[in-house]
Structures are given as structure tokens and as C-alpha cells.
C-alpha positions as CSV (number, residue, x, y, z in Angstrom):
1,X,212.4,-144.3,10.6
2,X,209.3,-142.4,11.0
3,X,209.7,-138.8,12.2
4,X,206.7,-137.6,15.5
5,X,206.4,-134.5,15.0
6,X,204.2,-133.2,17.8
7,X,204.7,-130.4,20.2
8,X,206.5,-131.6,23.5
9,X,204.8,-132.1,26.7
10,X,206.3,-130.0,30.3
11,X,205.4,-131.4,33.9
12,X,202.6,-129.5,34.5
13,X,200.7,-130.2,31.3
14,X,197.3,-131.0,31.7
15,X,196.6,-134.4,29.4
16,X,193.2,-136.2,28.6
17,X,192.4,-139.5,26.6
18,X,192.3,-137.7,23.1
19,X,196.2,-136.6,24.0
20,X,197.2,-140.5,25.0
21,X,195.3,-141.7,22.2
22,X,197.2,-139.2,19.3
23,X,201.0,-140.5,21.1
24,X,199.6,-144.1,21.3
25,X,198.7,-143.9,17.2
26,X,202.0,-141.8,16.4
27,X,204.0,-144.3,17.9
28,X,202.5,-146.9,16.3
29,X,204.3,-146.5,13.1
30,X,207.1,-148.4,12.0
31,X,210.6,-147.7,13.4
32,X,208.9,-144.8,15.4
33,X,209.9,-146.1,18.6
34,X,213.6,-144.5,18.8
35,X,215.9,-142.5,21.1
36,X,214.7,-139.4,18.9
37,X,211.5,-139.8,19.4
38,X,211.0,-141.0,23.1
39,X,213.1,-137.8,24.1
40,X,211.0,-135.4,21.9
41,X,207.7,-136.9,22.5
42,X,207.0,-139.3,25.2
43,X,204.8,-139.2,27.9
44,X,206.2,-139.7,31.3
45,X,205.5,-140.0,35.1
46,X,206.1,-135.8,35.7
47,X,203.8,-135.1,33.2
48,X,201.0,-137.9,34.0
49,X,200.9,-137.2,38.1
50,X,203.4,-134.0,38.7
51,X,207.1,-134.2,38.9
52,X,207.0,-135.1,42.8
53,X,205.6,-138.7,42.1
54,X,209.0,-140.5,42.8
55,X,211.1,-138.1,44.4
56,X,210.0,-136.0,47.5
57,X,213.7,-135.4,49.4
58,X,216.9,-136.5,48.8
59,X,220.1,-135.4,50.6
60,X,223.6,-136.6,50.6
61,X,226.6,-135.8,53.3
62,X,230.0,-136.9,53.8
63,X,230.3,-139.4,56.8
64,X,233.6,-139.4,58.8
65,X,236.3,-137.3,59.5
66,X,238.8,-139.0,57.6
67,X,240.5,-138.5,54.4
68,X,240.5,-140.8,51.7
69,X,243.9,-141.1,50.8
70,X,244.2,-142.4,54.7
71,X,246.6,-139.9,55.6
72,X,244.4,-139.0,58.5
73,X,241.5,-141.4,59.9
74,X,238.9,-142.1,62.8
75,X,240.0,-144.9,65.4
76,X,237.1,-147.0,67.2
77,X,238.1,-148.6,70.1
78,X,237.5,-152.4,70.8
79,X,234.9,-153.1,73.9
80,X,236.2,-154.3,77.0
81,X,233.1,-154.0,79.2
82,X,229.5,-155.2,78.0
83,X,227.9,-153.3,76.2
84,X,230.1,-151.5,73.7
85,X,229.7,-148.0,73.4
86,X,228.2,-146.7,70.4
87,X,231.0,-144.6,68.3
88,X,229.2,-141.9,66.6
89,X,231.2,-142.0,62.7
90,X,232.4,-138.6,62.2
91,X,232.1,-137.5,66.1
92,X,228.8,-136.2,65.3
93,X,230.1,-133.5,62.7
94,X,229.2,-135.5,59.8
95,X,225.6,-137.2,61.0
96,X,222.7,-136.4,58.3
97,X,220.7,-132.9,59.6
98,X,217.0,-133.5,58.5
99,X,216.3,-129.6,59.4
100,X,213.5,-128.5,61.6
101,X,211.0,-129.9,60.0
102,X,212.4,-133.0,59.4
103,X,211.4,-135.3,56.2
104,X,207.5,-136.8,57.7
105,X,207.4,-140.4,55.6
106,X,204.0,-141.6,55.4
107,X,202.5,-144.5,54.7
108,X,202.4,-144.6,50.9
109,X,206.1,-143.4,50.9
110,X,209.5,-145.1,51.2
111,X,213.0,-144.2,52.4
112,X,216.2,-145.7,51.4
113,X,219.5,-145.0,53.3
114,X,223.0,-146.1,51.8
115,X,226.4,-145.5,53.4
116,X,229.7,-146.3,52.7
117,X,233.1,-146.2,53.5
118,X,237.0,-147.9,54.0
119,X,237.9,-149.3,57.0
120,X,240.9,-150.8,58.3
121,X,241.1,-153.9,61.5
122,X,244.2,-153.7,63.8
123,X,245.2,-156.3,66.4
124,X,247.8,-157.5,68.3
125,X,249.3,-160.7,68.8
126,X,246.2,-163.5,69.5
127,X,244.3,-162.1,72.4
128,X,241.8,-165.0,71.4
129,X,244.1,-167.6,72.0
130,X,242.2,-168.5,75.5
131,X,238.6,-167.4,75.4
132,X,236.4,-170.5,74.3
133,X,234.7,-168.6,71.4
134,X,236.4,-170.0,67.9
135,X,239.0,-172.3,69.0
136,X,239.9,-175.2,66.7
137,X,242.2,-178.1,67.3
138,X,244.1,-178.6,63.8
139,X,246.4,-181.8,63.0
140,X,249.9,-181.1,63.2
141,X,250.8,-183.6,61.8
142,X,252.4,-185.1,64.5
143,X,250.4,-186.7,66.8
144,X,249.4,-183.5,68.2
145,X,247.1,-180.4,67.6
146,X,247.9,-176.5,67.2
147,X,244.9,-174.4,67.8
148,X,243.5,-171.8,65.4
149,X,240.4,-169.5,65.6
150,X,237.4,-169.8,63.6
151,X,238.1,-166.0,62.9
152,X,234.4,-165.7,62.9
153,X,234.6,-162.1,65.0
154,X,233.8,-158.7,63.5
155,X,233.3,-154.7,64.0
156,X,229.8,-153.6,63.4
157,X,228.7,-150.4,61.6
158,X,225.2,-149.5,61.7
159,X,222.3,-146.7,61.2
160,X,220.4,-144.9,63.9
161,X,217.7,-142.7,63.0
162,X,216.6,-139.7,65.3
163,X,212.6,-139.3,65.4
164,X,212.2,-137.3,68.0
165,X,213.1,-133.5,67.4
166,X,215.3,-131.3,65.5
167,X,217.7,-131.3,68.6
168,X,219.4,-134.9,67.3
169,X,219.8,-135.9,70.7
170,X,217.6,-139.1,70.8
171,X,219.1,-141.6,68.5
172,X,217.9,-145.4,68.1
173,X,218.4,-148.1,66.0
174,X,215.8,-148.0,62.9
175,X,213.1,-150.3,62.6
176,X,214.7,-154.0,61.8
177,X,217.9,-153.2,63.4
178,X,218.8,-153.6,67.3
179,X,221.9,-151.8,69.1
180,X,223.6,-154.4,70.7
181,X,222.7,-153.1,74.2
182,X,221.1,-156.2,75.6
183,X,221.7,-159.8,76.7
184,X,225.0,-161.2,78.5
185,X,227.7,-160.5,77.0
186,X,225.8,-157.5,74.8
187,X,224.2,-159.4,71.9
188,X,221.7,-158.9,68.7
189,X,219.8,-161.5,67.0
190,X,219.9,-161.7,63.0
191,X,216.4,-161.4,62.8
192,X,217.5,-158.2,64.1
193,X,220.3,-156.7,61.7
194,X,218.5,-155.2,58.8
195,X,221.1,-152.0,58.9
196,X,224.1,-153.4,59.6
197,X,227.6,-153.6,57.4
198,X,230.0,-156.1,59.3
199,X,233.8,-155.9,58.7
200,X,236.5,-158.9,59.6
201,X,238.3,-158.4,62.6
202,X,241.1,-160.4,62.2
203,X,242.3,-163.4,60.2
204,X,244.9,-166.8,61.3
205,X,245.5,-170.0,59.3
206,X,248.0,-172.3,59.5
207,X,251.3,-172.7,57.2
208,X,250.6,-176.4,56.1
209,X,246.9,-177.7,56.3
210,X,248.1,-181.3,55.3
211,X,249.1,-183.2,58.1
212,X,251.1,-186.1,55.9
213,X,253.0,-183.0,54.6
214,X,254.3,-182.2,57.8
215,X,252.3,-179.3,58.8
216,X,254.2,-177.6,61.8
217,X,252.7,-175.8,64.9
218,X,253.0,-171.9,63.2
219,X,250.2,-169.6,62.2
220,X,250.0,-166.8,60.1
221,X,248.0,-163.6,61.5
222,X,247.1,-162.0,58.5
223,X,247.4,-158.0,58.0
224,X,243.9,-156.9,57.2
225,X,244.6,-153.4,54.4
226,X,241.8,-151.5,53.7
227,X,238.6,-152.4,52.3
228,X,235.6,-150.6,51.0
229,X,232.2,-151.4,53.3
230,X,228.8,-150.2,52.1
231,X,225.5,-151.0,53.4
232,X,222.0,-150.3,52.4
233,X,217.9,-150.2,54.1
234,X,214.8,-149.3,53.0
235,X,211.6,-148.9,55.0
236,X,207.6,-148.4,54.6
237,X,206.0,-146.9,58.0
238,X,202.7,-148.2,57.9
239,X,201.6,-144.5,59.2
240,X,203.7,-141.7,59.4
241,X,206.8,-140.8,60.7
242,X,208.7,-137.9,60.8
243,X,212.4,-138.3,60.6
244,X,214.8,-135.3,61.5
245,X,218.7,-137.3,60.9
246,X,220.7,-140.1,60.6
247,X,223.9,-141.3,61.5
248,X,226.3,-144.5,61.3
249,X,227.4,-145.9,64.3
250,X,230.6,-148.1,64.8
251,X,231.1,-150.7,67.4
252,X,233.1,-154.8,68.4
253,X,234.6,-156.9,68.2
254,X,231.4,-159.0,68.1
255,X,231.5,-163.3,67.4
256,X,229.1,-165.3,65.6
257,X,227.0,-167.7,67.9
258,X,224.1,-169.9,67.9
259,X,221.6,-171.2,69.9
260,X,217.9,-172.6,70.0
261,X,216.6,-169.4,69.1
262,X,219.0,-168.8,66.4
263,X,222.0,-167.3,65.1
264,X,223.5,-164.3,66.4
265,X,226.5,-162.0,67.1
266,X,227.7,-161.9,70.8
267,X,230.1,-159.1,72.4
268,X,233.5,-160.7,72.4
269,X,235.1,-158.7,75.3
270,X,238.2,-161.1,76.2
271,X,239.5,-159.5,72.5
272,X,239.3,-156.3,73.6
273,X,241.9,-153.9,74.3
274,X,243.9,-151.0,73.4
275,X,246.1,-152.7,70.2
276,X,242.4,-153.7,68.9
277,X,240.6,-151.4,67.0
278,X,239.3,-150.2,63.9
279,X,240.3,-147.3,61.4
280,X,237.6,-145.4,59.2
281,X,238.2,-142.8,56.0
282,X,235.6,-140.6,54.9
283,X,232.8,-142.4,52.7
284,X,229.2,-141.0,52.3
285,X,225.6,-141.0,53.7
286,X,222.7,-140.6,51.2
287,X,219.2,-140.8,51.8
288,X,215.8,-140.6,49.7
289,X,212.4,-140.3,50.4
290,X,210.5,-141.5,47.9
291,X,206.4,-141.5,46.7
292,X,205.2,-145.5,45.6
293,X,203.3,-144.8,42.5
């Protein structure tokens, strides 16, 4: 391989052609372009527009009260009045503090938000059995029909931003997501859902799903176990805004639905109830604010 063997540029460095010139030349040589050589000798982003070019903030905090191992969790309860409330994840002890100044995003910047977590569905018996949202009439296979729900019903986990003051005491949906406070029952378009993780609420099927088999008139409610839910958004303000925290709020049980205007995810209050709800562990919140080059 070909050795560079020129002195190493530091963010801060000023550089001019002649400099990109000399590293374009030295790394023309054959076998030059190597691990070795990159590391020793390249030119990169910090040293061509200061180190702040893709990173400005970044901050990362645990989200929930619970521990991992599930020996203690959060509980959200199911809605039985429309709208649900919004369950603050972690109480409000684990939301993201943006400090006093906040983090101002401007228009040539971008922030991404990730979260995750485990979360657990509980319910009891088949409180769906007699609302009219995901019924099915399934063969029996003798002349008759069992019903069994479409099982198309789901918690809702999603992220409010606070872009008022430091106080953290004006929280709304960020821009592409809505907060389920509207419509009879409460409702939210998809159009709408841009920071939203969704997680099963419950699950039935039948035994036998061939009727010349002999299916008989028993279902199976599945136990739900714990699964991992993560969710991710990005956004570009097209002029500034200054952003002082973030949280993940829980909320259901919630049904798909459709109509002229589109799909979307309706409050599903005949489900709620005490034996209904939803268990969280701890996970994380992490958010950057980023600089587009």
C-alpha cells in the first residue's frame, strides 16, 4: 500500500484549495485509500465547516417508572368515557427537560425523536362480544355461526412536545400527530399519526377454521406477553421553534375504522373497564437536533 504521510488536520483548521488539492493528489496513489490512511489523513465535515455542522443537541432519558425485568411496572387504564385521558409515561418524572432555554430548531435544522419500550395488554373475558365494532360470523360447521372479533383494537402511545415555556405545563401533540380529543367517539385520522407506536389489545381465533372438519363453537383468547414497541419522528420547521420537552403519552383501547374520508382509529369505550389495561417497563427517550449540511 502507499504510506500519506502528512500532518493531520483538528476541527478548527483553517483549509484552502492548495490543502484539498495536496490530499486529493496523495490519495491518488495506488492502494492509498485504506483504514490507515483515511483515519490519519482525511478531511472531514468538523474540519471543512466546524464540528457543530451535524450535531447541535442531543439528550437521552429514561421514560417510565418501570423496571425491566417487570418486577414493578406502570398500569394505563382503558377509557370508558370519550375522550381518553392522556396517561403521561413515567407520571411526569421521566418526560425529556429541554432546560430554560430550550433547544430553538430553525429552519435549516432537523429534530428526530425515538422512544421505546415493553408493554404488556390485559383483558378480561370478551367485553367485545356485543358492541358492533369487529364482529364476524365464522362457519361452525354446523349449519350455524360462532362470532369472533376482527381483533382490530389497540393502545396508543404517542409524543407531545411542550413549546411554550420552561414550566412544561403546555403539552400538544407535535406537528403530524393529533391527540385523539375530537370527534364522537374520540377519534384521529391516519393522515394524522405521524408519532404514534400502536400495540394489540387483545387477540381471539377459533379452534378449528375448517368447517368440513367439524369446527366447534369455542374460541381461544390469547395471552398477550410482553413485547418491545419503539417508535420514531422527525421534523423541519419551516421557521423557528423553540422546544423546551417531550414526553410519551399512553392511551385506548382504540378500533380501526373507515369512512369516505378515510381510515382511522375510533375510541372503543364499550371495551373499557377496570380488567382492561395496559402494563409499561422502563424503555428510553432520545432526541437530536440536528444542522442539514
Amino acid at each position: 500500500m502507499s504510506r500519506i504521510i502528512q500532518p493531520r488536520l483538528n476541527p478548527g483548521d483553517s483549509i484552502d484549495a492548495t490543502d484539498l488539492n495536496g490530499r486529493f493528489t496523495a490519495y491518488s496513489q495506488s492502494g492509498a485509500l485504506d483504514i490507515s490512511n483515511h483515519g490519519a489523513a482525511c478531511i472531514d465535515l468538523p474540519q471543512v465547516r466546524q464540528k457543530d455542522i451535524i450535531t447541535l443537541n442531543s439528550k437521552r432519558v429514561t421514560l417510565g417508572t418501570g423496571i425491566w425485568d417487570h418486577t414493578s411496572v406502570e398500569s394505563v387504564p382503558s377509557a370508558t368515557s370519550s375522550p381518553a385521558t392522556l396517561y403521561e409515561v413515567g407520571g411526569g418524572t421521566t418526560r425529556m427537560d429541554l432546560g430554560l432555554g430550550g433547544w430553538t430548531v430553525g429552519s435549516g435544522d432537523i429534530l428526530r425523536v425515538y422512544w421505546d419500550t415493553s408493554a404488556k395488554p390485559y383483558i378480561t373475558g370478551r367485553p367485545y362480544s356485543s358492541p358492533n365494532l369487529g364482529t364476524l360470523a365464522i362457519d361452525n360447521g354446523s349449519g350455524g355461526a360462532i362470532d369472533i372479533n376482527d381483533c382490530l383494537a389497540c393502545w396508543v402511545l404517542h409524543l407531545q412536545w411542550d413549546t411554550t415555556d420552561a414550566t412544561l405545563t403546555n403539552w400538544t401533540a407535535v406537528p403530524g400527530q393529533g391527540d385523539f380529543q375530537t370527534g364522537t367517539p374520540a377519534q384521529e385520522y391516519l393522515n394524522n399519526t405521524a408519532a404514534m407506536t400502536i400495540v394489540p389489545a387483545y387477540l381471539e381465533y377459533s379452534a378449528q377454521g375448517v368447517a368440513n372438519e367439524g369446527a366447534t363453537s369455542s374460541r381461544t383468547v390469547a395471552t398477550l406477553q410482553w413485547g418491545g414497541v419503539s417508535g420514531a419522528w422527525w421534523y423541519t420547521p419551516s421557521g423557528s421553534v423553540t422546544v423546551y420537552g417531550l414526553r410519551i403519552v399512553a392511551h385506548g383501547i382504540y378500533h380501526a375504522s373507515h369512512n369516505a374520508n378515510g381510515n382511522f382509529l375510533e375510541l372503543f369505550t364499550a371495551v373499557g373497564g377496570a380488567t382492561q389495561y395496559l402494563e409499561l417497563t422502563s424503555g428510553q427517550l432520545s432526541a437530536i437536533h440536528m444542522r442539514r449540511g
